[in-house]
C-alpha positions in Angstrom: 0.0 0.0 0.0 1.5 3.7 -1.2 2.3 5.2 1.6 -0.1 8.6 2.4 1.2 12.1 2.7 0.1 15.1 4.4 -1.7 17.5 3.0 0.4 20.0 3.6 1.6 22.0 0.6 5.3 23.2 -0.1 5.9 26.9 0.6 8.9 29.0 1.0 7.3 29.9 4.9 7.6 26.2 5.3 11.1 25.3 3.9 12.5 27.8 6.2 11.0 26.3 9.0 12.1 23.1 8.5 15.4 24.0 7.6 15.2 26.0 11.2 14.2 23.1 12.8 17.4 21.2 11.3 19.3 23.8 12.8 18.2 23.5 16.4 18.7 19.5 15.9 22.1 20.2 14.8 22.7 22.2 17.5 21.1 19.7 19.8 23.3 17.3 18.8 26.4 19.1 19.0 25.5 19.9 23.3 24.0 16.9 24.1 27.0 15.3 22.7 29.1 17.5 25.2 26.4 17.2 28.2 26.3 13.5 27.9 29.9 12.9 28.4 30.5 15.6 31.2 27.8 14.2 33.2 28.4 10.4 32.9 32.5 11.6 33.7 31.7 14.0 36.5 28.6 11.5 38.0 30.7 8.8 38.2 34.0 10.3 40.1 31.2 11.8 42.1 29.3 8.3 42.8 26.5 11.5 41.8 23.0 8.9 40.9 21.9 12.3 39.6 24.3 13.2 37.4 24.5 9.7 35.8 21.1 10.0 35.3 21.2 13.4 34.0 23.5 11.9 31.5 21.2 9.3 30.2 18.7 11.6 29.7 21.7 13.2 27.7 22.2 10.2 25.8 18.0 9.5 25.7 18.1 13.5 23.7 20.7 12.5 21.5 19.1 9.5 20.0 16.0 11.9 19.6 17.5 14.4 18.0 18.8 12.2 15.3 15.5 10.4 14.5 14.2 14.0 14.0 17.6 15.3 11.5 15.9 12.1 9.9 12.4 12.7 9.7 13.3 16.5 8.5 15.6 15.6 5.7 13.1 13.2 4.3 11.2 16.1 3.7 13.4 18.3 2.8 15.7 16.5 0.5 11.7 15.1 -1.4 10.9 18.4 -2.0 7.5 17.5 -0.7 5.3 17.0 2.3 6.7 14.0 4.4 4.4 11.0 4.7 2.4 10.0 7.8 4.1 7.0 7.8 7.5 8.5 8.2 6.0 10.9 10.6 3.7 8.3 12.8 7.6 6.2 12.7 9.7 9.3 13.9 6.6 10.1 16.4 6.7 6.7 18.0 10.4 6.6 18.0 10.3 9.6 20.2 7.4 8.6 22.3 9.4 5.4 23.3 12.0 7.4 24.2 9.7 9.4 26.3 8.8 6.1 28.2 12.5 4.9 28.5 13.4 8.4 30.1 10.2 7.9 32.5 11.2 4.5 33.7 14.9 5.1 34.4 13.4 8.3 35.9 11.2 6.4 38.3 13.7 3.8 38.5 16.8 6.2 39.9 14.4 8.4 42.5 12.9 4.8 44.0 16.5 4.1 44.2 17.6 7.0 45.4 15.4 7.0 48.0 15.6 3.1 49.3 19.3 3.5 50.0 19.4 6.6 51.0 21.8 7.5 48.6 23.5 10.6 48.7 25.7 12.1 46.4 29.5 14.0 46.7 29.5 18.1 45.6 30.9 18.2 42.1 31.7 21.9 40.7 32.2 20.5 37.1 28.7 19.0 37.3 27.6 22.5 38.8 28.9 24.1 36.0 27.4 21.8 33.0 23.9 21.8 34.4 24.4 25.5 35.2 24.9 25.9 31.7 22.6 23.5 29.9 19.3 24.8 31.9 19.0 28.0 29.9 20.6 26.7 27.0 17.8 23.6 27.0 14.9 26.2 27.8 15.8 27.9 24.3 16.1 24.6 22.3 12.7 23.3 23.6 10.8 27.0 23.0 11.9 26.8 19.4 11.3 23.1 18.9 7.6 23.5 20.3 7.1 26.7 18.3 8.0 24.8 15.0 6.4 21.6 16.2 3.1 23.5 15.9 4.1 25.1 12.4 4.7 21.9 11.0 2.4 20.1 12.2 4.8 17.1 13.8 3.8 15.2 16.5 7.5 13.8 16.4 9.2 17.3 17.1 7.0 17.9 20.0 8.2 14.8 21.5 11.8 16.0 20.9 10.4 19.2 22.7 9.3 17.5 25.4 12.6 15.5 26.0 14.6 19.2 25.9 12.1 20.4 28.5 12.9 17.4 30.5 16.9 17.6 30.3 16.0 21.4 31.4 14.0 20.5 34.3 16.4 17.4 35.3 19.2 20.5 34.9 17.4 22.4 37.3 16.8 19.4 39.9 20.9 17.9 39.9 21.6 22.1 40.4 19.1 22.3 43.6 20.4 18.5 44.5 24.3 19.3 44.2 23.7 23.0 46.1 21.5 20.6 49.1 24.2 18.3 49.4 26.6 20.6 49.6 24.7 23.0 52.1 22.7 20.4 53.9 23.6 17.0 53.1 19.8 16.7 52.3 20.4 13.2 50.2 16.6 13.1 49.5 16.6 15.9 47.0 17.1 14.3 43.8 15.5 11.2 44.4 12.2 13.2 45.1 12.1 15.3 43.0 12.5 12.9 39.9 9.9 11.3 41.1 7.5 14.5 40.2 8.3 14.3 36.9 7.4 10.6 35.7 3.4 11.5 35.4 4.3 14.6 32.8 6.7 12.4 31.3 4.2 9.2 30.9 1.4 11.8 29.6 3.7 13.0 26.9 5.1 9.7 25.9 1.7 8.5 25.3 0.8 11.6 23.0 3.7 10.7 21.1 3.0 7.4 20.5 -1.0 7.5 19.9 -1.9 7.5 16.4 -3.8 10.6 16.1 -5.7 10.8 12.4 -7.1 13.3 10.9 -10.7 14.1 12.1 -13.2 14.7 9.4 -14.5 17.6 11.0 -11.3 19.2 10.3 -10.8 17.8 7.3 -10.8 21.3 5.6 -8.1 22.7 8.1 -6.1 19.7 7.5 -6.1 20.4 3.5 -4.9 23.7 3.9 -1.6 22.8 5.9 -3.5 24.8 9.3 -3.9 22.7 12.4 -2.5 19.4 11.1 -3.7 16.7 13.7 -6.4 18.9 14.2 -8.5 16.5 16.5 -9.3 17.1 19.7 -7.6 15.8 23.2 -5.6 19.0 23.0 -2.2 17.5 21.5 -2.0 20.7 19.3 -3.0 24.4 20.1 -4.6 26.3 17.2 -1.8 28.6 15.3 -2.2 32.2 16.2 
């Protein structure tokens, strides 16, 4: 069976995006790259669970990033509007991913928490996740942005994942700062554990197939609100 495409026509406002959005992969790539191997490093001279974990989620956005240069430059290098096989396959990639990054986020925090785990003060992991909160923020704001432009479920996931690597930033920095003030080895552990429901929630998204709605069958045509069904996956373009 030919494989379906969306109905989404070629335009020069589209081409730009897309080649955008191949920018902030490649950019993605090129930190998570960096970010992965300081935090597995500086998590293991540390015995740091939070930092290792913080550099699986590294790993976790790496792999995402590169399904997406993938789904991207089948469109772009086709010269047309990428199927919704290629699209459902890039948006199921990333909602596995999603699930992965939930269950070794659960996984580490129960962990964390059963053995009491603490972790050593590392100022290089200080540093990296210092740096890569801000730096993630900006990635995932674009990516969701263009997620909605474009219609992809599949960049959205890879959204989701670099709002995760900014949140996990944020909880290692407020767990490394405890440690170091209060020897409060709880931190991490507990506060991973808040973000496995957002994380399951979004994984599932990911992976549903969500067709087009004949009620919005129009919208869908002209390129607008592309899944245009309800559940509230996609906000209406302003």
């Amino acid at each position: 069976m030919a494989e379906t495409a969306f109905s989404v026509p070629s335009s020069p406002d589209r081409a730009a995006d897309l080649h955008l959005a191949l920018r902030l992969e490649g950019l993605t790539i090129a930190w998570m790259t960096v970010e992965a191997g300081v935090a597995m490093a500086t998590g293991h001279a540390a015995h740091s669970l939070a930092l290792e974990a913080f550099g699986v989620d590294s790993l976790i956005e790496l792999i995402s990033a590169g399904v997406l240069l993938w789904r991207l430059l089948v469109e772009l290098q086709s010269d047309r509007a990428v199927s919704e096989a290629i699209e459902r396959r890039a948006g199921r990639i990333g909602g596995l991913l999603l699930f992965g990054l939930a269950v070794w986020v659960l996984a580490s925090g129960i962990h964390s928490l059963w053995t009491r785990q603490g972790q050593d003060f590392s100022p290089a992991g200080l540093v990296l996740v210092g740096v890569a909160i801000p730096i993630m923020a900006v990635l995932a704001k674009g990516k969701l942005r263009l997620a909605d432009r474009l219609g992809s479920r599949a960049l959205r996931a890879d959204a989701v994942e670099a709002l995760t690597c900014g949140y996990l930033s944020f909880v290692v920095l407020i767990a490394l700062v405890a440690q170091l003030a209060l020897h409060a080895w709880w931190v991490a552990g507990s506060s991973a554990l808040l973000l496995v429901p957002f994380l399951l929630r979004e994984a599932w998204e990911a992976w549903r197939d969500e067709p087009c709605c004949d009620a919005h069958a129009d919208a869908c045509r002209g390129g607008r609100t592309w899944p245009a069904c309800a559940h509230g996956l996609w906000r209406r373009p302003r």
